[in-house]
LUMDOBA-963914 format. One record per residue: z, x, y of N, C-alpha, C in turn. Coordinates in Angstrom, 1 decimal. Atoms other than C-alpha are relative to their C-alpha. Layout:
NODE    n_zz    n_xx    n_yy   ca_zz   ca_xx   ca_yy    c_zz    c_xx    c_yy
NODE       Z       X       Y       Z       X       Y       Z       X       Y
...
***
This chain:
NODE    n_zz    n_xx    n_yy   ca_zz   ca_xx   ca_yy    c_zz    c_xx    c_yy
NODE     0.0     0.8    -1.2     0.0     0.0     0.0     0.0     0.9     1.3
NODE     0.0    -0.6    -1.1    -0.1     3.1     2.5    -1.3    -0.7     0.5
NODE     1.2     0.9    -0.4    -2.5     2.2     4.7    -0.6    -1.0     0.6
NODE     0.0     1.4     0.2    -2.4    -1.2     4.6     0.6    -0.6     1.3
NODE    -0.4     0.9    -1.0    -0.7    -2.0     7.5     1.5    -0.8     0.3
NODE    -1.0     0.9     0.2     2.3    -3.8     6.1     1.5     0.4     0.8
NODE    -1.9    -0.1    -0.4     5.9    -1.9     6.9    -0.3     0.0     1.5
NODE    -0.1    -0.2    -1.8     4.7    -1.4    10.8    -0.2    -2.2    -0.2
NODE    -0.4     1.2    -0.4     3.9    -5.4    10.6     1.5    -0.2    -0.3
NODE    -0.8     0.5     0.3     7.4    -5.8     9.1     0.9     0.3     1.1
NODE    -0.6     0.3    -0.8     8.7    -3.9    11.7    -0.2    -0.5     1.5
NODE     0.3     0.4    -1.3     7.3    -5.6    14.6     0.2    -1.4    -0.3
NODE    -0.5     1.4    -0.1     8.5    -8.8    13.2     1.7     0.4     0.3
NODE    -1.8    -0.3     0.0    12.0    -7.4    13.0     0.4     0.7     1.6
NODE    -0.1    -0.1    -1.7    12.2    -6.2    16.9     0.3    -0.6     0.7
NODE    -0.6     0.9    -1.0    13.9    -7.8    19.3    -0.9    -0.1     0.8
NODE     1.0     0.6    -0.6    11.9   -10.2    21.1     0.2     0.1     1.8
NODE    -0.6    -0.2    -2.0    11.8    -9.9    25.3     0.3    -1.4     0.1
NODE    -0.7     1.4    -0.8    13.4   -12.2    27.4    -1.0    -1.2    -0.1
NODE     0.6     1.2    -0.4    12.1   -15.5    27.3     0.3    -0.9     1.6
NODE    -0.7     0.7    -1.2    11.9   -18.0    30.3     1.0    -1.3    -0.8
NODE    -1.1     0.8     0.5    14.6   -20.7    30.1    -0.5    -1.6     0.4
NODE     0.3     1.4    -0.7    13.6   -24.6    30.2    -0.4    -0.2     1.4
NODE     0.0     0.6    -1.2    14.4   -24.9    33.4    -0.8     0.8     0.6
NODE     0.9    -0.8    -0.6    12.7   -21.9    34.6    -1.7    -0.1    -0.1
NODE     1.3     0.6     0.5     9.3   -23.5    32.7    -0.2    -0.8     0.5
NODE     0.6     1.3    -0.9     9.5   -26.8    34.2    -0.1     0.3     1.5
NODE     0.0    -0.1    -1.9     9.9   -25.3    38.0    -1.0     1.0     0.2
NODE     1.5    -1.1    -0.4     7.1   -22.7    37.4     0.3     1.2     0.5
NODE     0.2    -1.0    -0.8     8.8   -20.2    38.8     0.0     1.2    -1.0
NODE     0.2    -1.0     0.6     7.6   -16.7    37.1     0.9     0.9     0.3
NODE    -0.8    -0.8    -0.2     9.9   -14.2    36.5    -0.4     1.6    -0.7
NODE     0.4    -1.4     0.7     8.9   -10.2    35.8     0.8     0.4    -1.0
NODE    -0.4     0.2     1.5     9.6    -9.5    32.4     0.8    -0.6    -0.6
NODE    -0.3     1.0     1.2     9.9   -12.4    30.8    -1.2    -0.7    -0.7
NODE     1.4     0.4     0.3     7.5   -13.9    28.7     0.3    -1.8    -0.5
NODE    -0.9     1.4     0.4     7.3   -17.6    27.8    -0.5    -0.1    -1.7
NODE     0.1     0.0     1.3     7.1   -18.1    24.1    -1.2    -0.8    -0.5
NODE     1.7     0.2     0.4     3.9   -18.3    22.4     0.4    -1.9    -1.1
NODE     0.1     1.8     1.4     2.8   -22.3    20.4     0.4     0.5    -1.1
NODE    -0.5     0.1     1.3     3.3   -20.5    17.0     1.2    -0.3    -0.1
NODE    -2.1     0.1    -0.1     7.0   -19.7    17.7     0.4    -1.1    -0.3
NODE    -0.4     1.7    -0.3     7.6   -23.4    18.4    -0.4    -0.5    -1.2
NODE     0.1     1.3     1.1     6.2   -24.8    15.5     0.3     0.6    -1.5
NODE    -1.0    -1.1     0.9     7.9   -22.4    12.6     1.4    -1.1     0.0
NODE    -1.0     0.5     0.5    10.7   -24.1    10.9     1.5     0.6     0.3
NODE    -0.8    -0.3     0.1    13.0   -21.5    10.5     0.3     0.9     1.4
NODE    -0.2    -0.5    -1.3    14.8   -19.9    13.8    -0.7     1.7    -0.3
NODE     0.8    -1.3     0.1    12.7   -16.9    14.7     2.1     1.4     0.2
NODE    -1.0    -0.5     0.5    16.5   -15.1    14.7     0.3     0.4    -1.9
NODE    -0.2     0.3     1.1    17.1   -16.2    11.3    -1.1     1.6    -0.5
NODE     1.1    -1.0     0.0    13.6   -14.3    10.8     0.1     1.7    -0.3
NODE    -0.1    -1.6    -0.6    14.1   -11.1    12.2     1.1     0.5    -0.7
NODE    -1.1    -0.1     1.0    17.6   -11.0    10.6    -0.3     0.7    -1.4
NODE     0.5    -0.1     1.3    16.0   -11.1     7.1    -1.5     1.0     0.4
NODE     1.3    -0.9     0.4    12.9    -8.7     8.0     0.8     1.8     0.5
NODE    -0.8    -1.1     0.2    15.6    -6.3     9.3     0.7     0.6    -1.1
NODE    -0.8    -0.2     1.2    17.6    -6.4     6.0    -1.2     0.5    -1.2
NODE     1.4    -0.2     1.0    14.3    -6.1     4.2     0.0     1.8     0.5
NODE     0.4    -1.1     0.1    13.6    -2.9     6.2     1.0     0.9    -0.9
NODE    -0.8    -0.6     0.6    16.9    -1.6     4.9     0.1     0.6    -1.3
NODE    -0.2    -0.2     1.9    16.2    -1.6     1.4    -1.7     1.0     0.1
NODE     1.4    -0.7     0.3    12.7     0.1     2.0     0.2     1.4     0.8
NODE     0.1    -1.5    -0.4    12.9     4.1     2.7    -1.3     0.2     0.2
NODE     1.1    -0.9    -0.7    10.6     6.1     4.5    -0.6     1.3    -0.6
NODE     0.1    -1.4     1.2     9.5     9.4     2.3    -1.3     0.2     1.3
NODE     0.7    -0.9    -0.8     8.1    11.8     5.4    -0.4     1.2    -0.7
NODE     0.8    -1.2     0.8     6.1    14.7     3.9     0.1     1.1     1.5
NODE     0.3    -0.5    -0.9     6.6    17.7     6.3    -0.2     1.6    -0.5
NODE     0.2    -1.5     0.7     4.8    21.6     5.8     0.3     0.7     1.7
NODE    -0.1    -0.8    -1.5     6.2    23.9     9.0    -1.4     1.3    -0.2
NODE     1.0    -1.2    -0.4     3.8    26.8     8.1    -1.1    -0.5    -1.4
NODE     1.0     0.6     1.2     0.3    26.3     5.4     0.5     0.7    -1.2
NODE    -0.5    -0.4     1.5     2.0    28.8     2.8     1.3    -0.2    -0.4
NODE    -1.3     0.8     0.5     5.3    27.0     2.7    -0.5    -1.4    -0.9
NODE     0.5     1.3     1.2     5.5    24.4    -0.3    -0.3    -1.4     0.8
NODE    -0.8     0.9    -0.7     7.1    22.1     2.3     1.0    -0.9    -0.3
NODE    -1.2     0.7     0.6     9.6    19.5     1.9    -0.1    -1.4     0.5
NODE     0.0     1.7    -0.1    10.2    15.3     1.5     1.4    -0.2     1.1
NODE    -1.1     0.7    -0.7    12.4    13.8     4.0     0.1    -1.6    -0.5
NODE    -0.1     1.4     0.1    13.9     9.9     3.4     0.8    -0.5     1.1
NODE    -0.7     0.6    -1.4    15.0     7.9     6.1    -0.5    -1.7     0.4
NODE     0.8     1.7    -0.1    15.0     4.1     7.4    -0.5    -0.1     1.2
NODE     0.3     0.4    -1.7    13.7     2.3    10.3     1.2     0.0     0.7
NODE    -1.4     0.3    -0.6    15.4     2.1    12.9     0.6    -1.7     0.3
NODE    -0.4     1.6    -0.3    15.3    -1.8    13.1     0.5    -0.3    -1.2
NODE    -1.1     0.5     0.9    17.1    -1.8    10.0     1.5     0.2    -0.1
NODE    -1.5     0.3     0.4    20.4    -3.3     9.1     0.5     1.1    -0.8
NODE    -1.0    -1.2     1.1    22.7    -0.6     7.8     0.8    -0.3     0.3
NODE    -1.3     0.3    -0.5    26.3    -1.6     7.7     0.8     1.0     1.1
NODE     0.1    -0.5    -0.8    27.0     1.7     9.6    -0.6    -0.3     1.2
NODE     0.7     0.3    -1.2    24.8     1.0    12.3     0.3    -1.5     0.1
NODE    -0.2     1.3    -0.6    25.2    -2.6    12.3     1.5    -0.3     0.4
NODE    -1.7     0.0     0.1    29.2    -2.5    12.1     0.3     1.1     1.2
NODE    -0.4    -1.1    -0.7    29.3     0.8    14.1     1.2     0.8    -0.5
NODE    -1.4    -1.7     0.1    32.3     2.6    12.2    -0.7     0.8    -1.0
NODE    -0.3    -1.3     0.7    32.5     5.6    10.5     0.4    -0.4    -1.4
NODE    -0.6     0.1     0.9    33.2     5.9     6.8     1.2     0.5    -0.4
NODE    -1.9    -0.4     0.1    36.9     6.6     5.9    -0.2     0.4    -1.0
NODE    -0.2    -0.9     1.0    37.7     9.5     3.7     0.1    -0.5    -0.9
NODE    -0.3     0.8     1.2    38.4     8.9     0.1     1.6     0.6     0.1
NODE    -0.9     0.4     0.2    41.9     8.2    -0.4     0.4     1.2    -0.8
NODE    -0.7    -1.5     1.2    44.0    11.6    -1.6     1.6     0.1    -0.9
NODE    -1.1     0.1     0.9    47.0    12.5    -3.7     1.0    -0.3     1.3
NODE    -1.0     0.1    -1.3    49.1    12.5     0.1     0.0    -1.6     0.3
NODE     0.0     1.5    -0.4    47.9     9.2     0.8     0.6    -1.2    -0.9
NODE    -0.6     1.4     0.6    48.9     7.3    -2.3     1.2     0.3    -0.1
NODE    -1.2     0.1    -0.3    51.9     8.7    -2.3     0.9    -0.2     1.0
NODE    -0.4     0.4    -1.5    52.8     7.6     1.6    -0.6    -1.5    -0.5
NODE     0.6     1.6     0.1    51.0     4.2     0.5     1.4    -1.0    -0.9
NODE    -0.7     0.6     1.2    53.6     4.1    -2.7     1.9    -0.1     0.8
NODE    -1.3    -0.3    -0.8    56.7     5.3    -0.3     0.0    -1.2     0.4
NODE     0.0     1.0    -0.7    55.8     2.4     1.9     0.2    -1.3    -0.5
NODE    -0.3     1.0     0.6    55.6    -0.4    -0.2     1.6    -0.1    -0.4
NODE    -1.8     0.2     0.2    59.1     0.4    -1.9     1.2    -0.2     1.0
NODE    -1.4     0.2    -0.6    61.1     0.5     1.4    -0.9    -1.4     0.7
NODE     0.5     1.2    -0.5    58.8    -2.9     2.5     0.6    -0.8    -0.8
***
């Protein structure tokens, strides 16, 4: 499927959409610089174009990237893997940090604690 077109459509469905105008702003006509007003398909789509985007972000997540890069012509070169960036990662989407793995210090301050609670 390289080639093809597909993961760049997937992620330009997954992209946050620009500002739209707002009802009121449509019925009084007045134009506002970068906003756009939302195209007839939008409108007639069942499912909330959120909803959408949501689920084409989560999609990208699960699809890796495999970059091929040679720095010089007699280097073998080497694979990189990586996601979009419009994908959902719990890191990125959460924003923390992963917490150490739990050591022999900690269960035993975990085990202290409990007993005098």
């Amino acid at each position: 499927m390289q080639g093809a077109g597909v993961f760049e459509e997937i992620e330009k469905l997954a992209a946050p959409l620009p500002a739209t105008l707002t009802r009121r702003q449509r019925n009084v006509g007045h134009g506002h610089t970068g906003m756009v007003a939302p195209s007839d398909t939008s409108t007639k789509t069942r499912l909330p174009r959120r909803w959408l985007r949501r689920r084409f972000r989560l999609l990208l997540a699960r699809l890796p990237i495999l970059t091929y890069s040679q720095e010089k012509q007699c280097d073998p070169g080497k694979y990189r893997v990586s996601l979009s960036q419009e994908a959902i990662v719990p890191s990125r989407h959460f924003g923390g940090k992963r917490q150490a793995e739990v050591d022999d210090v900690d269960v035993t301050w975990l085990q202290r604690a409990e007993q005098k609670g």
